[in-house]
N, C-alpha and C positions, 0 to 999 in steps of 0.2 A: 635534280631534285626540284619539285615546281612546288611543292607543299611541304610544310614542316613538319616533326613527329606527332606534333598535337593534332593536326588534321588528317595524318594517316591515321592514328588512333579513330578519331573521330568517325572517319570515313568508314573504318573496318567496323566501327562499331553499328553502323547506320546499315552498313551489308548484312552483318548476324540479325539484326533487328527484323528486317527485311521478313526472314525464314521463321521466326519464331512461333510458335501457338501455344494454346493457355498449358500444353502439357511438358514443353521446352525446359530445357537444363541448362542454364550459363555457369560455363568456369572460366572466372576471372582469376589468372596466374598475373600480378603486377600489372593491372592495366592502369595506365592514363599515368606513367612512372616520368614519362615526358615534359612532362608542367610540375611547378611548385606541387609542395603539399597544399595548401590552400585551395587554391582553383583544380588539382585533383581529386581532392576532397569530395569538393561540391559535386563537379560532375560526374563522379560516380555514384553519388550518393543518391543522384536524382535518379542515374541510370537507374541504380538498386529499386527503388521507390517506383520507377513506372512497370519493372518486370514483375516486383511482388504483386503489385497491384491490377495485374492482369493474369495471376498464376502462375509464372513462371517460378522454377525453383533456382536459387542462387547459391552456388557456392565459391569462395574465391581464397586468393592466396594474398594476401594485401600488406603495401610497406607504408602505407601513408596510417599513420599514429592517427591521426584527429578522427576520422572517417572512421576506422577502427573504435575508438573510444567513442563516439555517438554510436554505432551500431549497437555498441557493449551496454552504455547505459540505456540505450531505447529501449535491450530486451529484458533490462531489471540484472543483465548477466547471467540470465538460463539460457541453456543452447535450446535451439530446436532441435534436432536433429543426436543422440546419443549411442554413444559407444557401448555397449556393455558387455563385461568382461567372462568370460567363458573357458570352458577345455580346449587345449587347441587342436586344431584338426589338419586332417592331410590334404588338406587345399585350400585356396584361399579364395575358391569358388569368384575365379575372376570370369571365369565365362559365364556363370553365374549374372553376377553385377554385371557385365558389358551388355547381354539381351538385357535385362532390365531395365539399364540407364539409357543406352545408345539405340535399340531395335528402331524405335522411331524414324532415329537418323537416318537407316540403312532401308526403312521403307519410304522417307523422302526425297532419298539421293536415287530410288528408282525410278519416279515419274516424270 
């Protein structure tokens, strides 16, 4: 091990960044879980903050409280993004959703 998890974190995050364009999707499932809450906090939050800030859309799975709780109050506590409830149907039209979210990917992992 020549690096610790914070700078693998780091590093992997500096590789995605790399590939990104204004029309990009980040899913953060528990990232930056390697450091305190505190200095996790922060550097995701800036993460958050330079991807909005250039288009990108963010969705993420997050165990760090503080970060969570400013995001919450930043938005006044309205999501962006809403569920609404419907009849249900005989698919869950996930291939659907995968060309819409992911096609991009699968036209940039060609060149």
């Amino acid at each position: 091990m020549k690096n610790g998890k914070l700078n693998e974190e780091l590093t992997r995050m500096s590789s995605i960044a790399d590939h990104l364009t204004a029309r990009s999707v980040v899913l953060f499932d528990e990232s930056f879980c390697s450091t305190n809450e505190r200095e996790g906090s922060e550097i995701v939050r800036q993460i958050i903050k330079a991807l909005l800030e250039t288009g990108i859309d963010v969705f993420m799975v997050i165990h760090l409280y503080r970060l969570a709780k400013a995001l919450y109050d930043l938005s006044g506590g309205q999501r962006t993004k809403r569920i609404v409830s419907g009849v249900s149907q005989p698919t869950g039209y996930g291939k659907d959703l995968y060309n819409e979210v992911f096609c991009h990917l699968q036209k940039f992992s060609s060149k």
